[in-house]
N, C-alpha and C positions, 0 to 999 in steps of 0.2 A: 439449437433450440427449435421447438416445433413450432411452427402457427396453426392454432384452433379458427375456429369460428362461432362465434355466439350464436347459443340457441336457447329457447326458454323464453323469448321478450312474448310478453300479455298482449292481444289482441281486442280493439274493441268494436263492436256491429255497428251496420249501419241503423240511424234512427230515422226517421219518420214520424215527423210531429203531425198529427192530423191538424185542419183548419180549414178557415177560409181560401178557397183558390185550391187548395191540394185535394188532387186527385183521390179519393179509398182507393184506388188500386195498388198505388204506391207503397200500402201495409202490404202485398203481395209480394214485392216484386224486393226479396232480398241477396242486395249487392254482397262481393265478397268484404269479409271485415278486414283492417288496418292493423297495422302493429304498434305495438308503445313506443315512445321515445323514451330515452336513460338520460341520465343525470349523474358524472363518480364529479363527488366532489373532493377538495385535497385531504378531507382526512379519511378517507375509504369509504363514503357513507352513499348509497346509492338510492337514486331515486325515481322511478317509474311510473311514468305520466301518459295518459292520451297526447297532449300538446302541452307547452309550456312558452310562457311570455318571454321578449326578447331580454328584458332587464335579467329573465331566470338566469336565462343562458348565458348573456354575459357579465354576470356576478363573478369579481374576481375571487373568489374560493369556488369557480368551475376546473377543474380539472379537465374532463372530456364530455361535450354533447354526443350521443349517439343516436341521430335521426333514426325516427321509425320506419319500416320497412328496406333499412339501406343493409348490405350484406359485412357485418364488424367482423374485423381480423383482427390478433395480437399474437405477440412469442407468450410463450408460456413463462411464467414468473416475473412478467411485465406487471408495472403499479397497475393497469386495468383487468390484467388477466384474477387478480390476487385480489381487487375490490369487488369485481363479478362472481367472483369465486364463492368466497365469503358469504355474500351475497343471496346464493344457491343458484347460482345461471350454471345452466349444460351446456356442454362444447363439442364439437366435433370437430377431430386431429383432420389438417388439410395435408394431404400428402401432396408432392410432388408428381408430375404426370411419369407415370413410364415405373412408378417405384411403389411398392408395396408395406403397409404401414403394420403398426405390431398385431392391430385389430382388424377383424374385415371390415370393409366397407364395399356398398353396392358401388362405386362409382372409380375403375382406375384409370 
């Protein structure tokens, strides 16, 4: 069975609320953006959030949290590969080092 890697999660920018005490230069100065965190819950239904409350997370019809910016792996035709799927999330095949996959990739 292959293991992929998730690709596709939404990213959100950094904000800068102007006010009292803040800097205007601060509206300059844009940091890199963030990735979403996922949500499969048990009946394949996925959900895609900037952050989500501790209660989201451990609602027991969570199947899988997937923190943002963390790098998710799964086998192919695993319950998450097939809720992400679904879904519309892209993947990219992880080959093994030394060994050559059916598609190129920049990285052996």
């Amino acid at each position: 069975m292959a293991v992929v890697q998730l690709l596709g999660r939404g990213t959100y920018g950094p904000r800068v609320d102007p006010g009292p005490g803040v800097s205007p230069l601060w509206q300059f100065f844009l940091g890199p953006p963030a990735q979403n965190s996922v949500i499969i819950y048990d009946d394949g239904t996925v959900v895609e959030r900037q952050t989500f409350e501790n209660n989201e997370i451990k609602d027991v019809n969570v199947h899988t949290f997937i923190l943002g910016g963390t790098d998710f792996r799964c086998d192919v035709g695993s319950f998450e590969y097939t809720a992400l799927d679904d879904a519309g999330y892209t993947w990219r095949e992880v080959v093994p080092v030394d060994t050559y996959s059916s598609t190129y990739q920049d990285v052996y």
